[in-house]
VOPAKOL-128078 format. One record per residue (C-alpha): residue number from 1; residue in one letter; x, y, z. Coordinates in Angstrom, 1 decimal. Layout:
<node resi="NUM" resn="A" px="X" py="Y" pz="Z"/>
...
//
This chain:
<node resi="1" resn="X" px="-25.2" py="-15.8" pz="50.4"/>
<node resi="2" resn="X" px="-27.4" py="-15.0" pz="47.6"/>
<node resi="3" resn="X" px="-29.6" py="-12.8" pz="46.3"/>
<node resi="4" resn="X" px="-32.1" py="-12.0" pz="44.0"/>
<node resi="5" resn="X" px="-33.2" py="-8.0" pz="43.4"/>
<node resi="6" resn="X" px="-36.9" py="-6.9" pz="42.8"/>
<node resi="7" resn="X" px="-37.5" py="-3.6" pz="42.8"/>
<node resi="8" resn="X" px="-40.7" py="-1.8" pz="44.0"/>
<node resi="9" resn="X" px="-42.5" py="-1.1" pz="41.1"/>
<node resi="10" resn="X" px="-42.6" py="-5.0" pz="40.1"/>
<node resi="11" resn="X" px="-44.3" py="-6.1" pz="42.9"/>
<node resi="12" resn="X" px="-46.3" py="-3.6" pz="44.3"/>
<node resi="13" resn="X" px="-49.1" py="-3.8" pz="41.9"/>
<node resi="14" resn="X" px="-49.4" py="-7.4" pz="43.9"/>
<node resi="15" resn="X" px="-50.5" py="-5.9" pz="47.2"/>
<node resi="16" resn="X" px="-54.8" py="-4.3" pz="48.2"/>
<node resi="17" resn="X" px="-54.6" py="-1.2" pz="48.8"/>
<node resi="18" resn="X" px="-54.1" py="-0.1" pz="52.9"/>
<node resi="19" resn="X" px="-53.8" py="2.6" pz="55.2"/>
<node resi="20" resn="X" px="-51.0" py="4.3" pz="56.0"/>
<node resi="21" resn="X" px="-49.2" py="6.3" pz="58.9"/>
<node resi="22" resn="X" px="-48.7" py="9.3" pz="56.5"/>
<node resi="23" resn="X" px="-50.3" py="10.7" pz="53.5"/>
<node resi="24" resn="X" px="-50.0" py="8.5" pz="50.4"/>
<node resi="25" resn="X" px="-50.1" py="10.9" pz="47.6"/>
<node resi="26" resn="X" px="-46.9" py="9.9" pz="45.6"/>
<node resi="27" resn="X" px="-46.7" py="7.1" pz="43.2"/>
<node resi="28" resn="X" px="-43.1" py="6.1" pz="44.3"/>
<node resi="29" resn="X" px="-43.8" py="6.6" pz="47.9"/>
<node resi="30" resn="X" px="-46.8" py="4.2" pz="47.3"/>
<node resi="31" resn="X" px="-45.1" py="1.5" pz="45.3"/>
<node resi="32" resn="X" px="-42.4" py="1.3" pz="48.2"/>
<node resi="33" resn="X" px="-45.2" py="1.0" pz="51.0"/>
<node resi="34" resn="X" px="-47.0" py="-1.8" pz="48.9"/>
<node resi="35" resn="X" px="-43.4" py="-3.6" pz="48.5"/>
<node resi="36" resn="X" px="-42.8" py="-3.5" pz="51.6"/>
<node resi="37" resn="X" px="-46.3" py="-5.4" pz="52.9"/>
<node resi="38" resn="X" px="-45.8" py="-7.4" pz="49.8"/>
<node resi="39" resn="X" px="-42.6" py="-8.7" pz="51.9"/>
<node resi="40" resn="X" px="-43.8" py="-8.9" pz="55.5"/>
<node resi="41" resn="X" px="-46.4" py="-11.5" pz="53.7"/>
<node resi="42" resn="X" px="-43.4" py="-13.5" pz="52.4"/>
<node resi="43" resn="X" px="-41.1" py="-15.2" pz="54.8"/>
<node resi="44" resn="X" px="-38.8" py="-15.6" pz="51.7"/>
<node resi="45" resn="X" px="-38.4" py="-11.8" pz="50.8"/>
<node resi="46" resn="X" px="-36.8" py="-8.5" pz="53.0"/>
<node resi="47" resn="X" px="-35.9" py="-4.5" pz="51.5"/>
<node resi="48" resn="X" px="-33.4" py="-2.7" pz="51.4"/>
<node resi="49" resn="X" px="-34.6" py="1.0" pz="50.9"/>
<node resi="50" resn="X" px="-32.0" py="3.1" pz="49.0"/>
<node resi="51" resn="X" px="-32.2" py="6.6" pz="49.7"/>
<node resi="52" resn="X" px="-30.7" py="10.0" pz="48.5"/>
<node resi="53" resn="X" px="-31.4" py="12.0" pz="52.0"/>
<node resi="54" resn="X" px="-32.2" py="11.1" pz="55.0"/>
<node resi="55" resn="X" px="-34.1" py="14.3" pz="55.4"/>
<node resi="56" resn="X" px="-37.0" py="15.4" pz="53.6"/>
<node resi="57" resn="X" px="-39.5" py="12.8" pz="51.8"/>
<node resi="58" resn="X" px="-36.8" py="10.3" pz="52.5"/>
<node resi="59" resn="X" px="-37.2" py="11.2" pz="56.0"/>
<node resi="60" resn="X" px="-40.7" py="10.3" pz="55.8"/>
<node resi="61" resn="X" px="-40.8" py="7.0" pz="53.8"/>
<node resi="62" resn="X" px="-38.1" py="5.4" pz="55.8"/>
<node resi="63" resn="X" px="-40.1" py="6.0" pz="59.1"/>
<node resi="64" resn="X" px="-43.2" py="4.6" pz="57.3"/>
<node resi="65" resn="X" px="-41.4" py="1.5" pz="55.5"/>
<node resi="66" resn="X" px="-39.8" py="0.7" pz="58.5"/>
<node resi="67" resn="X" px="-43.0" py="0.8" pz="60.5"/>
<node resi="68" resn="X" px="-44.7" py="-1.4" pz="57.8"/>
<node resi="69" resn="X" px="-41.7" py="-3.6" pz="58.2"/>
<node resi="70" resn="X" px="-41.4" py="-3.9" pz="62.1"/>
<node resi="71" resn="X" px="-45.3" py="-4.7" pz="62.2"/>
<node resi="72" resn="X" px="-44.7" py="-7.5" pz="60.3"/>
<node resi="73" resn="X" px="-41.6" py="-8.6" pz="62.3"/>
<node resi="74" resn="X" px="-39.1" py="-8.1" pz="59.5"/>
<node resi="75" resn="X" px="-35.8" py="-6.0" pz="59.4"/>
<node resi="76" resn="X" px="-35.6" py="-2.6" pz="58.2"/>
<node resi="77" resn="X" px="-32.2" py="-1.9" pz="56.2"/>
<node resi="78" resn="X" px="-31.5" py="1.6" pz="54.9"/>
<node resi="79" resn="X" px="-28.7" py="2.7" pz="52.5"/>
<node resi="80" resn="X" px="-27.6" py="6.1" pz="51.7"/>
<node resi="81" resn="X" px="-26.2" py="6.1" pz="48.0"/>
<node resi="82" resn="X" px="-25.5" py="9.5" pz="48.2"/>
<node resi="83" resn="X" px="-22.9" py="8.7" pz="50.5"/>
<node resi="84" resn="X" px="-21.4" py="6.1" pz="49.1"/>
<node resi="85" resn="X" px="-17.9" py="6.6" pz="48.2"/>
<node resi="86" resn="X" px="-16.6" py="3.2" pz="48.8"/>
<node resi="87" resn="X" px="-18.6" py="0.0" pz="47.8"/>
<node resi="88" resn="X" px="-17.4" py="-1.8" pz="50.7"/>
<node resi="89" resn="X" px="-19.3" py="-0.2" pz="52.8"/>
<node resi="90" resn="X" px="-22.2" py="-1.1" pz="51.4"/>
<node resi="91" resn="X" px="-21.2" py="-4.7" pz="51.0"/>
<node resi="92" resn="X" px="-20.7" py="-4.6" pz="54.9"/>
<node resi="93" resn="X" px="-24.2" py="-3.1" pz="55.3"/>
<node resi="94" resn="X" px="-25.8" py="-6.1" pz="53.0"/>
<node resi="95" resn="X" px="-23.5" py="-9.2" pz="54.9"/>
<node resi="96" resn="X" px="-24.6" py="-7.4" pz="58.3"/>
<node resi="97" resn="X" px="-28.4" py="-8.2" pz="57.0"/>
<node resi="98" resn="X" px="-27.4" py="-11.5" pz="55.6"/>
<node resi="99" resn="X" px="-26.3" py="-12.2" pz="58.9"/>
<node resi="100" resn="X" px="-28.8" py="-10.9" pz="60.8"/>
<node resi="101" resn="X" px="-31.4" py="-12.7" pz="58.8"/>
<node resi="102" resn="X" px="-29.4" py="-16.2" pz="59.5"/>
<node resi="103" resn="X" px="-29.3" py="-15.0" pz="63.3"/>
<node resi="104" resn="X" px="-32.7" py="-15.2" pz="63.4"/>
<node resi="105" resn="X" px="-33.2" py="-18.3" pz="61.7"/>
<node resi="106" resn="X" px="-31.3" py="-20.0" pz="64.1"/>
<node resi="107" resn="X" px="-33.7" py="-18.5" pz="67.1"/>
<node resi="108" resn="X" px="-36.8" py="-19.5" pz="65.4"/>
//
């Protein structure tokens, strides 16, 4: 597998403006909620959302991606770099989505 990186700020601009679950008042938060409609409306495209917490703001964006995500019948992949000690770990995580994604596929 292959794949190419895009981060949220290089795409978001792409998406109109929507409602959201939660209050949008952060720039980041906003980018990341745009990105992730930008890729429910491209069969070709999925996020990974990297967090630092799982509590706090993360808390809250990770429940609203996902949301955003699910709605549009995509998968929602979370990694925590701030526990990251070992890269493999994280290269399990991304084959596990790889392979998810191809699971589907093959159902469609």
């Amino acid at each position: 597998h292959g794949a190419c990186v895009i981060t949220e700020d290089s795409i978001s601009n792409l998406v109109q403006k929507f409602d959201t679950s939660v209050l949008n008042q952060w720039s980041y938060h906003s980018r990341l909620y745009a990105a992730a409609k930008y890729c429910v409306n491209h069969a070709d495209m999925d996020l990974i959302q990297l967090v630092s917490f799982g509590c706090g703001l993360d808390a809250v964006t990770s429940d609203e991606t996902k949301e955003i995500l699910q709605e549009g019948n995509k998968l929602y992949t979370q990694l925590k770099i701030d526990e990251i000690t070992n890269l493999g770990a994280v290269n399990i995580r991304i084959r596990s989505l790889f392979a998810a994604l191809d699971e589907r596929k093959e159902q469609a």
